[in-house]
N, C-alpha and C positions, 0 to 999 in steps of 0.2 A: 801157182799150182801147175806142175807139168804131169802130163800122162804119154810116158813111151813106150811105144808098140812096136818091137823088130828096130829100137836104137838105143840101144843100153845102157853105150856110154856115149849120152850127151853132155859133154864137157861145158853145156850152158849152164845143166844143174849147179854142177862143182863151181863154177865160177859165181853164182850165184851166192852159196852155202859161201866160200872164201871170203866173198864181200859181207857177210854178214845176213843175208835176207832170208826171211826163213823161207826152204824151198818143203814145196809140199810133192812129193815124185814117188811113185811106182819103178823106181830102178832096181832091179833085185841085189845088183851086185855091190850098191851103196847104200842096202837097206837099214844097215848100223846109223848112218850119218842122215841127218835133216830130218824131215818130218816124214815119212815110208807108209805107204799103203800099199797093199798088194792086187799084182793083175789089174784088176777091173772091179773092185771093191768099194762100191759107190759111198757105201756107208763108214766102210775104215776110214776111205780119203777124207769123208766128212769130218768124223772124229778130228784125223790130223788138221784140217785146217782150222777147228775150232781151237785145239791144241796150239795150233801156231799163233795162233790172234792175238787169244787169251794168256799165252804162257812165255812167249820170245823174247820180251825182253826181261827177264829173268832169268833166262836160260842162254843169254847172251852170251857169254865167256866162254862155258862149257860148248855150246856150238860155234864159235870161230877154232877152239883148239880140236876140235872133232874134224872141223873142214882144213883145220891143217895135217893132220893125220892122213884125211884123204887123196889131198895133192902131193904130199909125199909119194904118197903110194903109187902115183904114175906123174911123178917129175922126171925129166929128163937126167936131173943132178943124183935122182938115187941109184947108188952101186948098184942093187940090185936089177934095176930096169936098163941100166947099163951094160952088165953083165948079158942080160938077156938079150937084147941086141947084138952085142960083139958074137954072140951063138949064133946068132940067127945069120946075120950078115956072113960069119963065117962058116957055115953050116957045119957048127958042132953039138954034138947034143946036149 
């Protein structure tokens, strides 16, 4: 279970969800992927870890291809986060 306050994207989560482990996290921005409770929600987070305990390996397949969706999403190899760099670096809009 992680709880991030003011680090959003910790890429321990993701790496976590990739390897298969069901991660139980308060990230807003990866609230789709793993087990998501919100803010400071003692009793959500509960829910989700009982949820993870109880239901992960069933739910095995569908979250490795979830946590591949996610590393996509900020891989180096994606055009799109490629694209967005070459903007940046080249200060274009």
């Amino acid at each position: 279970m992680m709880h991030q306050i003011n680090n959003e994207y910790n890429y321990m989560t993701m790496e976590l969800m990739w390897c298969g482990f069901p991660a139980v996290h308060n990230t807003d921005a990866w609230a789709q992927f793993g087990y998501s409770y919100t803010g400071n929600n003692i009793d959500l987070a509960a829910k989700q870890l009982e949820i993870a305990y109880s239901a992960h390996t069933n739910r095995l397949e569908a979250y490795k291809a979830n946590a591949s969706v996610l590393a996509w999403q900020h891989s180096p190899y994606n055009p799109a986060n490629q694209l967005a760099w070459d903007n940046l670096i080249h200060a274009r809009g």
